[in-house]
C-alpha positions in Angstrom: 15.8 10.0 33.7 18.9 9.9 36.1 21.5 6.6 35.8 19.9 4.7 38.6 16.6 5.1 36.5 18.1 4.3 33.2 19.8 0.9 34.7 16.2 0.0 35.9 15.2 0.3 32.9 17.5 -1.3 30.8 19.2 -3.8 33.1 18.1 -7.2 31.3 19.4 -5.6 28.2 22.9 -4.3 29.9 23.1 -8.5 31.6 22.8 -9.5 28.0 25.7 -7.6 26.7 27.6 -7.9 30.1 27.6 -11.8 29.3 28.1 -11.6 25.8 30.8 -8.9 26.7 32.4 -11.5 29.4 32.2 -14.5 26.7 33.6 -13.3 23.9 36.5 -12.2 26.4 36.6 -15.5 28.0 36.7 -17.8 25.0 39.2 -15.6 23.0 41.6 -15.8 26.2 41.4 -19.9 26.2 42.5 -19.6 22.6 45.1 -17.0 23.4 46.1 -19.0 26.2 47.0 -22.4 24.8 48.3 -20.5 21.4 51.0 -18.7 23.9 52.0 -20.8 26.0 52.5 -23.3 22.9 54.4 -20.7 20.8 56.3 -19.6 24.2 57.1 -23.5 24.7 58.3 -24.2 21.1 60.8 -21.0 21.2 62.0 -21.0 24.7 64.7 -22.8 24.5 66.4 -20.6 21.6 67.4 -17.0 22.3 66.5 -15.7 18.6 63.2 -17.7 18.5 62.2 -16.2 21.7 63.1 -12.9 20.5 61.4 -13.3 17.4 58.4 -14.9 19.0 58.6 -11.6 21.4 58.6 -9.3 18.8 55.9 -10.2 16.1 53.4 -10.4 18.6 54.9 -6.7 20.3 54.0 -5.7 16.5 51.0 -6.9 16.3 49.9 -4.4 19.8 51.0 -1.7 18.0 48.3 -2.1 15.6 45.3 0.1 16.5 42.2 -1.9 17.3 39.9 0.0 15.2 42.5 -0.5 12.6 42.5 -4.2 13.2 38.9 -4.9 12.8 38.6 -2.5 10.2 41.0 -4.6 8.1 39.4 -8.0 9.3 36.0 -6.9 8.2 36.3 -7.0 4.3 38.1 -10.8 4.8 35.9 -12.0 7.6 32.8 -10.3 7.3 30.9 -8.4 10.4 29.7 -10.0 13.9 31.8 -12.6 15.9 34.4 -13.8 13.6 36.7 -10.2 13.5 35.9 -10.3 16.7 37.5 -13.2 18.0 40.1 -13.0 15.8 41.6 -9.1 16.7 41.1 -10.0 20.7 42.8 -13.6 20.1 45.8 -12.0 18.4 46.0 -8.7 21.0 45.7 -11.5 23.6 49.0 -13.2 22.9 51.7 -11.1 23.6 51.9 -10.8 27.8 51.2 -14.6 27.9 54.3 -15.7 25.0 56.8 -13.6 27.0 55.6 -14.6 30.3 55.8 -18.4 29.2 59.4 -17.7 27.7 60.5 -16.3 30.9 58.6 -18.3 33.1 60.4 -21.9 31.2 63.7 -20.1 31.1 63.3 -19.4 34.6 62.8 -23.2 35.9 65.8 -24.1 37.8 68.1 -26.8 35.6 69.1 -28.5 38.1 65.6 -29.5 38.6 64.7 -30.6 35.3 68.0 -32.3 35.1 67.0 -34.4 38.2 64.2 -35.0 36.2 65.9 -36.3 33.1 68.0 -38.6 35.5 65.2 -40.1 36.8 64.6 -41.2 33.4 61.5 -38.9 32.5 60.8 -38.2 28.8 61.4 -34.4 27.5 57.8 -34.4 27.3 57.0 -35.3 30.7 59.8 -33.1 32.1 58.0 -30.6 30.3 54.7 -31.6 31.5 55.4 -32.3 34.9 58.4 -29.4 36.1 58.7 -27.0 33.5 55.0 -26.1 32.7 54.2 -26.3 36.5 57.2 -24.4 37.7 56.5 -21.9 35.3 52.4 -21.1 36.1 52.6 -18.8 38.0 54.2 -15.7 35.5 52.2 -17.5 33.0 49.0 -16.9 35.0 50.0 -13.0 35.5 50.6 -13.2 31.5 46.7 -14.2 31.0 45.8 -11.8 33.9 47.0 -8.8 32.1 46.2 -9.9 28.8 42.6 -10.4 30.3 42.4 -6.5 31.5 43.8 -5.5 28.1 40.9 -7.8 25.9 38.3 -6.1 28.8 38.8 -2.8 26.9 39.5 -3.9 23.5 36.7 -5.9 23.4 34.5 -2.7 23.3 35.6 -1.7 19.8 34.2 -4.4 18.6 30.8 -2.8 18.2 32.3 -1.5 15.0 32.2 -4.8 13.8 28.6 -5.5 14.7 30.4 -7.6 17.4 29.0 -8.4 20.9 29.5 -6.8 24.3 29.3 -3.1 26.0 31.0 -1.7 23.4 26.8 -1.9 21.5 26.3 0.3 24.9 28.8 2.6 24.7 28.7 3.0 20.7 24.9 3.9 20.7 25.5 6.4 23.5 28.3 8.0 21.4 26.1 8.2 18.5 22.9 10.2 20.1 25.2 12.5 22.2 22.9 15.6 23.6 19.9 13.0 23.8 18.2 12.5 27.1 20.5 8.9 27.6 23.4 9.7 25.8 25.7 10.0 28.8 23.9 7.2 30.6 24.4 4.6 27.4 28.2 5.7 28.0 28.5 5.3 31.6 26.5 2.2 32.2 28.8 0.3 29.6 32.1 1.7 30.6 31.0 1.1 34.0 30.2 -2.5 33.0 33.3 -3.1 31.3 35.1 -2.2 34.6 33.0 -4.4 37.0 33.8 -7.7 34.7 37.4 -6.5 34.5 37.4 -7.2 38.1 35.2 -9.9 38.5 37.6 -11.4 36.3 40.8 -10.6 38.0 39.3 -11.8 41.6 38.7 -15.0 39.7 42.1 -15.1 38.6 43.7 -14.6 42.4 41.4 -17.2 43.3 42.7 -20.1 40.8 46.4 -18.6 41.6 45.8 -19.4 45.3 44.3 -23.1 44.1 46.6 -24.0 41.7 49.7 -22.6 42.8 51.8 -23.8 45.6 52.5 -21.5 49.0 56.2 -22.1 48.7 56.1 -21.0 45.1 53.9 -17.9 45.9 56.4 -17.1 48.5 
């Protein structure tokens, strides 16, 4: 059968993975979110913290993600757990450096305005820094968000959910009849949520962001 047959056939199976794909995604970037922008908040303020901070999680990139899983698997076991855990930790490192640079970037005049008006370090946080500093945090999660989009296919390795079941199967029964279409229908899919996801992201920019601050 040609693609447009093989989707036909198999399109409640692709949805299921296409939402399982998009979940795992989705949930692993609110962890990797508020774990980032925690550590990035924490370690701003120093120059070796922020390099430190910087670093390990530059290191932790570098580790292949077949590697990574492969190593969580005899700790955590198959399925969902090495899952979230190798897309959590490859999530972390565009949205730490884009919180660092985002709070060192708030203008201290601003925040000491803030200070005189007798606000509390955590409110000047709450209220200037953090909102000053959303939008590079945002394109921190945006990127992070492509990255996890392809990542999260490897997990299939794991027994973990998503395309990458697609794409794996198709890989494994090369020179069958669907082989190629397994392959094409879940990199295909992976793409299409990539950017489903990034036009939600411009969205909630353009909501959440001021125009003066976009400007």
């Amino acid at each position: 059968m040609n693609f447009w047959e093989y989707l036909g056939s198999r399109y409640q199976q692709l949805l299921t993975d296409a939402y399982q794909h998009a979940s795992a995604v989705f949930q692993c970037m609110v962890v990797a979110t508020l774990i980032g922008v925690l550590i990035g908040v924490v370690t701003y303020r120093s120059e070796w913290a922020g390099a430190l901070a910087t670093t390990a999680t530059s290191t932790i990139l570098t580790i292949p993600s077949l590697a990574m899983i492969g190593l969580l698997i005899p700790v955590v076991g198959l399925g969902v757990p090495p899952t979230v855990i190798a897309l959590t930790l490859y999530g972390l490192l565009p949205i730490v450096r884009n919180s660092i640079v985002g709070l060192r970037g708030v203008d201290p005049s601003l925040v000491d305005a803030a200070r005189g008006i007798g606000m509390s370090r955590v409110s000047r946080l709450l209220r200037v820094e953090l909102p000053l500093a959303w939008p590079p945090i945002l394109t921190g999660i945006r990127v992070s968000t492509q990255m996890l989009m392809g990542i999260a296919a490897i997990a299939a390795y794991a027994s973990g959910p998503g395309l990458g079941n697609v794409i794996f199967r198709g890989i494994a029964s090369l020179g069958s009849e669907n082989a190629l279409n397994q392959v094409l229908a879940g990199t295909l899919g992976i793409i299409v949520l990539a950017l489903l996801f990034d036009a939600a992201y411009v969205l909630i920019g353009r909501l959440t962001i001021p125009r003066g601050i976009r400007v």
